[in-house]
C-alpha positions as CSV (number, residue, x, y, z in Angstrom):
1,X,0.0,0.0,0.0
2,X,1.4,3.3,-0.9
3,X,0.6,6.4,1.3
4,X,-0.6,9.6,-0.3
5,X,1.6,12.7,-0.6
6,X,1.4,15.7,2.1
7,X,-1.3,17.5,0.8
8,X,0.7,21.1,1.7
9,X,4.1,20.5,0.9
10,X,3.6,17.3,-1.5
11,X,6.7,15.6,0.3
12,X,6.3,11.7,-0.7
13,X,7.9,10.6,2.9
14,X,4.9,10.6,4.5
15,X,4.1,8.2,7.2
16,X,1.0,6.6,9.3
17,X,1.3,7.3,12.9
18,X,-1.9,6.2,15.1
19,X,-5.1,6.7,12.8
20,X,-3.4,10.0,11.3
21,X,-0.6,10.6,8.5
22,X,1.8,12.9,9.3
23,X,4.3,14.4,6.4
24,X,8.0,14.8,8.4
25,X,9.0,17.7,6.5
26,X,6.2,20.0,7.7
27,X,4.8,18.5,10.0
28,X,1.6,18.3,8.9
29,X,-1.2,15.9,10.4
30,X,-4.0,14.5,8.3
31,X,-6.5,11.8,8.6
32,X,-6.7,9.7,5.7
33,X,-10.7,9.9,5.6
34,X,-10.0,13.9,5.3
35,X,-7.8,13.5,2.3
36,X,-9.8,10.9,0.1
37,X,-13.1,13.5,0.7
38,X,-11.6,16.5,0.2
39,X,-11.0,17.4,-3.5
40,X,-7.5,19.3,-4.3
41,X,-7.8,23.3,-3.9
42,X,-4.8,25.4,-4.0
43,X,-4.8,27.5,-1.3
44,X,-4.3,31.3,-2.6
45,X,-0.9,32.7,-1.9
46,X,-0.7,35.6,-0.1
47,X,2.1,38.3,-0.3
48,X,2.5,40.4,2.9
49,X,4.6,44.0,3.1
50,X,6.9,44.4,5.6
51,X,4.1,45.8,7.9
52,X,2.2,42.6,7.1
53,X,-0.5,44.6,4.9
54,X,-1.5,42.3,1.7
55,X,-0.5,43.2,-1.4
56,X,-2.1,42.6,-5.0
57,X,-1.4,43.7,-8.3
58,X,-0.9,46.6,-9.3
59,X,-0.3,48.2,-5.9
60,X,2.3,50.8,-5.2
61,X,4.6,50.4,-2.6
62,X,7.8,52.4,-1.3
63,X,11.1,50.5,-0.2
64,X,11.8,51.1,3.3
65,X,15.8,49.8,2.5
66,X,18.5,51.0,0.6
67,X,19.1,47.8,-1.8
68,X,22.3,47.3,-3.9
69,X,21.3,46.0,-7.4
70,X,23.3,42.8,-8.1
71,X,26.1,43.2,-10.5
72,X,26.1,46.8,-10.9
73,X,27.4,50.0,-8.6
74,X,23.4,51.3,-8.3
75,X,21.7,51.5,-5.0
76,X,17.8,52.0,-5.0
77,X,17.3,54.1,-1.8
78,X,14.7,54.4,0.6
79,X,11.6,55.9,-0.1
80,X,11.8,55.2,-3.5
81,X,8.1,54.3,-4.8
82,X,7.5,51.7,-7.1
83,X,4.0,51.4,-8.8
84,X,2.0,49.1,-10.7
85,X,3.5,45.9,-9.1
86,X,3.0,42.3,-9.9
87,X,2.8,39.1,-7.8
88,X,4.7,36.5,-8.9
89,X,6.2,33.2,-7.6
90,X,9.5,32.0,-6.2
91,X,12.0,34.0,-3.6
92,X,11.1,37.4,-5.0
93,X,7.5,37.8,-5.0
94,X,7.6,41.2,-6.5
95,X,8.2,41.8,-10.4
96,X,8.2,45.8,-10.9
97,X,9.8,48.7,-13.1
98,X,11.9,50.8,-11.4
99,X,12.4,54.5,-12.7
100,X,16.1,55.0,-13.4
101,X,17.0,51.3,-13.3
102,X,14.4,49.3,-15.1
103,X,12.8,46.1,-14.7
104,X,13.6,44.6,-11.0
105,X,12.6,41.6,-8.4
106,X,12.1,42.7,-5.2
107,X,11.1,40.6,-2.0
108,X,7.8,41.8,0.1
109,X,9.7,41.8,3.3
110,X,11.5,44.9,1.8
111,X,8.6,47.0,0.3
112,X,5.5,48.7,2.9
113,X,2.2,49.8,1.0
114,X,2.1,53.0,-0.4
């Protein structure tokens, strides 16, 4: 019998403990009645600024850290506002156009609502 993957992480090392399955990379706890009822949704990601406000598309935010663009001698100071920003996936959940330096990938935890 083969277990199902973790139905947040999708780790494959899952493992029966009791009358739950439990995933060991995030430990996450599941019955397996829950899993086989339950059809798949994907949980909505949501971005957070720095303040923990949500952000969406399109929003305008201002950086609240001077931030050294990799491979060049620019800095992008604080208070600089970016607008028109889009949500996207991976490490740097911001893709934007910076005036001056041009397209850019910035992470939330760097940015507050404008």
């Amino acid at each position: 019998m083969t277990l199902p993957a973790c139905p947040q992480c999708q780790s494959t090392y899952t493992y029966e403990d009791g009358a739950l399955l439990v995933c060991p990379e995030c430990a996450h706890e599941w019955s397996p009645q829950a899993a086989e009822a339950a059809p798949e949704v994907e949980a909505a990601r949501v971005v957070r600024d720095a303040n923990g406000q949500v952000l969406a598309d399109g929003d305008s935010v201002t950086l609240i850290k001077d931030l050294k663009v990799r491979g060049s001698s620019l800095v992008i100071k604080v208070g600089t506002k970016v607008r028109g920003i889009r949500l996207v996936e991976g490490n740097h959940d911001i893709d934007c156009r910076i005036d001056g330096v041009g397209a850019m990938q910035l992470k939330s935890e760097f940015v507050r609502k404008a």
